[in-house]
DODRENDO-811594 format. One record per residue (C-alpha): residue number from 0; residue in three letters; x, y, z. Coordinates in steps of 0.25 Angstrom, whole numbers. Layout:
BEGIN
NODE/NUM/ALA/X/Y/Z
...
END
This chain:
BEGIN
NODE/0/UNK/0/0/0
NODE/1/UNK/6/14/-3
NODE/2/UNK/9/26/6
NODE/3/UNK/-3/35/7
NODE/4/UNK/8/47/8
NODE/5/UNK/8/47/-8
NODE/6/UNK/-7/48/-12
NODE/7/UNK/-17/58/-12
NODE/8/UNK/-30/51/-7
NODE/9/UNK/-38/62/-12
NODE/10/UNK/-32/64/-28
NODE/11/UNK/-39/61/-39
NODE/12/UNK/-29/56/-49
NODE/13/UNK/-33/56/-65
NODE/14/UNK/-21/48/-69
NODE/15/UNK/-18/36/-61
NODE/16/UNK/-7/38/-53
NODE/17/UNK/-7/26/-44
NODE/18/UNK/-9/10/-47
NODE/19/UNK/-24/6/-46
NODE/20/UNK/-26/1/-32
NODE/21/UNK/-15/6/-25
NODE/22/UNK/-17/7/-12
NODE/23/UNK/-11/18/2
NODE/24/UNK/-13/18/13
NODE/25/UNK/-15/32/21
NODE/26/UNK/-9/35/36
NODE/27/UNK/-23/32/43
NODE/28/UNK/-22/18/36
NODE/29/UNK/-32/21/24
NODE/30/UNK/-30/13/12
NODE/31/UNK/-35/19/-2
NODE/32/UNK/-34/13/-16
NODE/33/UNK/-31/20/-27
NODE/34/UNK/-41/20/-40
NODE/35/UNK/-48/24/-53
NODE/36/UNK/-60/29/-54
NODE/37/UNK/-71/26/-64
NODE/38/UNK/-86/34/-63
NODE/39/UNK/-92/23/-68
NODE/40/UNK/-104/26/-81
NODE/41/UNK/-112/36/-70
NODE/42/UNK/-99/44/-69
NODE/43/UNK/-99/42/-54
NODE/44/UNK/-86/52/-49
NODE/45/UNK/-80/45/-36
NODE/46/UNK/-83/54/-24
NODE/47/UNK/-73/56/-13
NODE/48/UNK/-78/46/-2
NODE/49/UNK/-85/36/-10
NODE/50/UNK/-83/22/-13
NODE/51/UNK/-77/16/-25
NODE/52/UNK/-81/5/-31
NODE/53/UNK/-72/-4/-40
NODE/54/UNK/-77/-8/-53
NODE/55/UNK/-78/-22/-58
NODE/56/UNK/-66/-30/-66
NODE/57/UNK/-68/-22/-80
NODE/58/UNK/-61/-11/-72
NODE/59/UNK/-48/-9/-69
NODE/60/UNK/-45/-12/-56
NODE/61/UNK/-47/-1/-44
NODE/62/UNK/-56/9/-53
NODE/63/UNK/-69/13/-45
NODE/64/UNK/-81/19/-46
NODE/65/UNK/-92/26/-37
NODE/66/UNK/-102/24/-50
NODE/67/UNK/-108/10/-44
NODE/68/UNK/-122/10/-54
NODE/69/UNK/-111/11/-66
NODE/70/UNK/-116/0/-76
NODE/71/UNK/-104/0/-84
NODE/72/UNK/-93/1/-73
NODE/73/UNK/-98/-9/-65
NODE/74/UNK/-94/-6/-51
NODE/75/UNK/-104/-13/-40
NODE/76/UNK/-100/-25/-42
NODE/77/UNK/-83/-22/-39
NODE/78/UNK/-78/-19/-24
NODE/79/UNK/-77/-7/-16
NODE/80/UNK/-64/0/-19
NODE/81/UNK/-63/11/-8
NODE/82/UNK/-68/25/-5
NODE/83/UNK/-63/38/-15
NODE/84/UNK/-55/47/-10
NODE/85/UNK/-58/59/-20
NODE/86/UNK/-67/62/-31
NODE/87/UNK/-64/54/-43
NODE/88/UNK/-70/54/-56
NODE/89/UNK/-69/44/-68
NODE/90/UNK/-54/40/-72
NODE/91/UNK/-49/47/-59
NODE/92/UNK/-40/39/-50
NODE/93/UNK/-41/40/-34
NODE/94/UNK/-40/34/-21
NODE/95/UNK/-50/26/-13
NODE/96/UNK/-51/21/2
NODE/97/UNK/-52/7/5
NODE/98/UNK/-47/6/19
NODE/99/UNK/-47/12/33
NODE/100/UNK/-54/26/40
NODE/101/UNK/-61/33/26
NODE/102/UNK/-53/45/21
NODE/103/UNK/-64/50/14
NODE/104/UNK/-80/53/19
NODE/105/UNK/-87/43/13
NODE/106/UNK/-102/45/7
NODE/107/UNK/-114/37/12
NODE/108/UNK/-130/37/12
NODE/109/UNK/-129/45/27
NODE/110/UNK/-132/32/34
NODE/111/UNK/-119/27/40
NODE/112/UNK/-117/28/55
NODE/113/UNK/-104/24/62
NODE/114/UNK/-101/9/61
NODE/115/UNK/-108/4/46
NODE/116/UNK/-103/-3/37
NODE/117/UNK/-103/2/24
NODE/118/UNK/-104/-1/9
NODE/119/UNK/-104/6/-3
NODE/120/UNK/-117/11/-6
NODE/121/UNK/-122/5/-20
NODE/122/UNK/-124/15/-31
NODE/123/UNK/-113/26/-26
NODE/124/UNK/-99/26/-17
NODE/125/UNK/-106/31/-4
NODE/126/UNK/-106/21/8
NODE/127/UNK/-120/13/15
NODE/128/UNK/-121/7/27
NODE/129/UNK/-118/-7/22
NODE/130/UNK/-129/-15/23
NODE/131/UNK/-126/-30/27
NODE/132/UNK/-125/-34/12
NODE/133/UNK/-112/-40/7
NODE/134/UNK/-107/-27/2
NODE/135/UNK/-94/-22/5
NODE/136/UNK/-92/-16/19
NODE/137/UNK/-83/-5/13
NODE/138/UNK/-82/4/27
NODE/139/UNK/-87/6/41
NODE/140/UNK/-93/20/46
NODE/141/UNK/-86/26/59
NODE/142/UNK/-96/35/58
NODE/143/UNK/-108/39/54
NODE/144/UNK/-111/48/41
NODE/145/UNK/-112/63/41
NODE/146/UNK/-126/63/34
NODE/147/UNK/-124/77/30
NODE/148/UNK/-112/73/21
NODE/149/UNK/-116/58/19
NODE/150/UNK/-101/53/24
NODE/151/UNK/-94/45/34
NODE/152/UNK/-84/51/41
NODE/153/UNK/-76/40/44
NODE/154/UNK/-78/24/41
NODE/155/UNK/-68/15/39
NODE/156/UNK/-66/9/24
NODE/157/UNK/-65/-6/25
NODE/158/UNK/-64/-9/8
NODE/159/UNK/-50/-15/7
NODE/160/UNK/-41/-20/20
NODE/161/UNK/-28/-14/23
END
């Protein structure tokens, strides 16, 4: 895993400066992966604070997508791939958090209290309160959501292991 001193979490890059799927590790022990965005055929940007999906094996690996009702980039049946860390829009390479205390606010339905499980919601990148299916756990809420803004504060993302 590389040093975080080098990167800047928060860049959007339009050349790809680092290999796919390279990951760093920052002081606080957060692990983030470095990707490519693709906004799907709804042209879907990726949102600071949402969760990207992979896209299925006619895609390169670690190219993501918030755009998860894309026909023709099918994305809802790939894995979690980690929360954004800026803006990106189609082409755009990033960062995305898959480990550890969340860097960046991340958007929900306004009904997460301390201590839920969540999942990714099922038409964009915001977070649910999972609800007992077999989807992916992809974090857990140390405190509730600030309704007014529709974000956690602070969860713990739990997509990939250390």
């Amino acid at each position: 895993m590389g040093d975080y001193g080098n990167y800047d979490l928060d860049r959007v890059y339009t050349k790809q400066t680092h290999p796919l799927g390279a990951k760093v590790e920052d002081q606080a022990g957060r692990v983030f992966k470095y990707v490519k965005y693709n906004d799907g055929d709804n042209d879907v940007a990726g949102v600071a604070g949402y969760l990207a999906v992979g896209l299925d094996s006619a895609y390169p690996a670690h190219e993501v997508t918030c755009d998860f009702a894309s026909s023709t980039v099918p994305a809802m049946t790939a894995t979690e791939s980690g929360f954004l860390q800026a803006a990106l829009t189609n082409g755009t390479f990033g960062w995305v958090q898959t480990w550890g205390p969340n860097r960046k606010a991340m958007l929900t339905d306004e009904n997460v209290a301390q201590g839920n499980r969540l999942m990714r919601h099922s038409t964009n990148g915001a977070v649910i309160v999972h609800d007992n299916t077999a989807a992916k756990v992809v974090a857990i809420a140390l405190e509730a959501d600030a309704v007014a803004v529709q974000a956690v504060g602070t969860a713990f993302i739990t997509i990939e292991t250390k």
